[in-house]
C-alpha positions as CSV (number, residue, x, y, z in Angstrom):
1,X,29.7,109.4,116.4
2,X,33.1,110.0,114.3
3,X,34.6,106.7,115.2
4,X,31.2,105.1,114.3
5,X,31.3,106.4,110.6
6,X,35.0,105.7,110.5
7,X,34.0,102.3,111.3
8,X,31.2,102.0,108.8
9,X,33.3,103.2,106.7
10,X,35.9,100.5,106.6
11,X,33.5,97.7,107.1
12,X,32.3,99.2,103.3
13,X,35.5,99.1,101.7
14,X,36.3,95.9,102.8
15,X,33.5,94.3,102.1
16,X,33.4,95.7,98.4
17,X,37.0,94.4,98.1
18,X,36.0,91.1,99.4
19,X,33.3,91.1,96.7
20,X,35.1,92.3,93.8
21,X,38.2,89.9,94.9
22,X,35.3,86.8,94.9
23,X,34.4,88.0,91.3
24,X,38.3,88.1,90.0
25,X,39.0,84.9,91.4
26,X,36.3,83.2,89.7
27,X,37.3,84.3,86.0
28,X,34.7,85.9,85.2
29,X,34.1,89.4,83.6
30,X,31.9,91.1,86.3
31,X,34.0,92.5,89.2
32,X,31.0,92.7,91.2
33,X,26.9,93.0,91.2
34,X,26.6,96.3,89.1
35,X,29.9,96.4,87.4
36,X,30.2,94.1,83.9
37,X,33.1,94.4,82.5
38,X,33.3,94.9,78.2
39,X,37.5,93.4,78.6
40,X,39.7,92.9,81.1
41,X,44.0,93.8,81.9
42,X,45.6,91.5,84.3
43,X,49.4,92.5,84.7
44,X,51.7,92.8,87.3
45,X,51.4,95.2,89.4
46,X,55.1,94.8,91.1
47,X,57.1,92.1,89.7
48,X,61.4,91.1,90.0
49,X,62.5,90.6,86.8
50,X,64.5,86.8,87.0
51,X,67.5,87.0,84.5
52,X,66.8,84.0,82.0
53,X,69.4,81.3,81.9
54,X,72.4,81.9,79.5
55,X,72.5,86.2,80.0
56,X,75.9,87.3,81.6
57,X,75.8,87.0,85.3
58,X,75.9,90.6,87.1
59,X,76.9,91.3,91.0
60,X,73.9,94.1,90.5
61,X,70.6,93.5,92.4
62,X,67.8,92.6,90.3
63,X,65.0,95.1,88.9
64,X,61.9,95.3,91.0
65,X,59.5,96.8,88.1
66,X,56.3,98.5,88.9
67,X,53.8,99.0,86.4
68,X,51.7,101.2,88.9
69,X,54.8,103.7,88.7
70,X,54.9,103.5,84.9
71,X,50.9,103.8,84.3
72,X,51.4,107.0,82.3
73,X,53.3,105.1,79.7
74,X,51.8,103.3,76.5
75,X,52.1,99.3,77.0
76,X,53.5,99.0,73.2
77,X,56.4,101.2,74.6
78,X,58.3,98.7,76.0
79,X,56.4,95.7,74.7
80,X,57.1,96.8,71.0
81,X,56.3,93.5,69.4
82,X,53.1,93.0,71.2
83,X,49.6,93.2,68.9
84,X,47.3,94.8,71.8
85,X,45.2,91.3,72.5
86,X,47.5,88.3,72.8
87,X,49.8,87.9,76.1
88,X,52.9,89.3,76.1
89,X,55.8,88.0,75.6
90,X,58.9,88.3,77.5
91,X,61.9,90.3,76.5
92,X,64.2,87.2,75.6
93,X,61.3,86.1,72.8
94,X,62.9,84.4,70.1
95,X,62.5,87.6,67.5
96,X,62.9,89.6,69.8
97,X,65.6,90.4,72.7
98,X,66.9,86.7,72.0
99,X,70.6,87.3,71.8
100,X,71.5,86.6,75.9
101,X,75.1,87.0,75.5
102,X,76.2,90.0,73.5
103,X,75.2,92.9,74.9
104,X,76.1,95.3,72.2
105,X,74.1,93.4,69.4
106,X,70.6,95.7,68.9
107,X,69.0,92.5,69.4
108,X,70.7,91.8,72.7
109,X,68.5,91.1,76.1
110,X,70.6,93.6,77.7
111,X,70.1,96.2,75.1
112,X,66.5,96.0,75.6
113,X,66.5,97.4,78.8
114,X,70.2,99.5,78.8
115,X,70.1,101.2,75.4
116,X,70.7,105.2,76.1
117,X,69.4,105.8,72.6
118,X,65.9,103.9,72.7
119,X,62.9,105.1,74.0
120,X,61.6,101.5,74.6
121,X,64.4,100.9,76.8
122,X,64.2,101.6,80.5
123,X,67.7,103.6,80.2
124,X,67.1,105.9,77.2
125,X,63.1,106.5,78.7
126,X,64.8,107.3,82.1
127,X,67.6,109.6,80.2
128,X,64.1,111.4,78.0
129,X,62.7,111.4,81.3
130,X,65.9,113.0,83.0
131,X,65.8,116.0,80.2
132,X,62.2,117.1,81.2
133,X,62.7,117.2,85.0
134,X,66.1,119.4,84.1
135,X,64.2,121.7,82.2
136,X,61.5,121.8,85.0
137,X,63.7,122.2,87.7
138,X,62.3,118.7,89.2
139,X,64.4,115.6,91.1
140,X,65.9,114.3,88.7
141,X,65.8,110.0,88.4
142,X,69.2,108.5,89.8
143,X,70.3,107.2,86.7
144,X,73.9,105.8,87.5
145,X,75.9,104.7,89.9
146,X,74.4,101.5,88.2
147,X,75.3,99.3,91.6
148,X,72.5,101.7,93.1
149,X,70.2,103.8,91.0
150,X,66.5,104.0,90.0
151,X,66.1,100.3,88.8
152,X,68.5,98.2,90.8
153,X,68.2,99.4,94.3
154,X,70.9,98.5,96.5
155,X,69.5,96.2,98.9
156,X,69.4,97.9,102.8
């Protein structure tokens, strides 16, 4: 009887996934029969973050960002410049993070992910971060050696 309802169960779930997946994939705003959707968010959930051509080449291993990980933080946080309804842009925007060699200049690309002193950077949020777990006695986020820390993971 128990491995009948565990196997109703999972013929539910993945028959609603194949349905809402059907209803993403056509565009439209309805994710399935009873569920119509006002707006949608498509981001990424996991994404690698590709160095654009002309930044300083680095022997680190590139950032595997999750947005899952980071759902507790505002979208404008790190996407300063975006309005809340266009697409967003990258980093290295012309406006933006546009200077890809300099890495000191506040407009720098690597600036707008290393800055200790910005909380729209990924170091200075980790740092903020850091000084809350400390204070709650909690892991804290491995922060440096850079080679192997919180964002570039040494690969195994």
């Amino acid at each position: 009887m128990r491995s009948k309802l565990i196997f109703s169960a999972l013929v539910v779930s993945v028959s609603m996934l194949a349905v809402a997946t059907g209803a993403r994939s056509e565009g439209t705003t309805s994710f399935s029969a009873i569920v119509d959707a006002k707006s949608t968010l498509c981001i990424p959930l996991e994404l690698k973050f590709k160095r654009p051509a002309g930044v300083l080449k680095t022997s680190l291993p590139p950032v595997v960002f999750s947005h899952g990980r980071h759902n507790s933080i505002a979208c404008v946080t790190c996407h300063h410049m975006w309005d809340g309804r266009g697409p967003v842009e990258g980093c290295a925007t012309e406006g933006c993070h546009d200077n890809l060699t300099e890495r000191q200049e506040p407009n720098s690309y690597f600036r707008a992910f290393h800055d200790k002193n910005s909380p729209n950077s990924c170091l200075g949020c980790h740092m903020k971060t850091n000084l809350t777990r400390k204070a709650k006695n909690q892991k804290l986020l491995p922060i440096s050696p850079c080679a192997n820390n919180a964002c570039h993971v040494a690969q195994k």
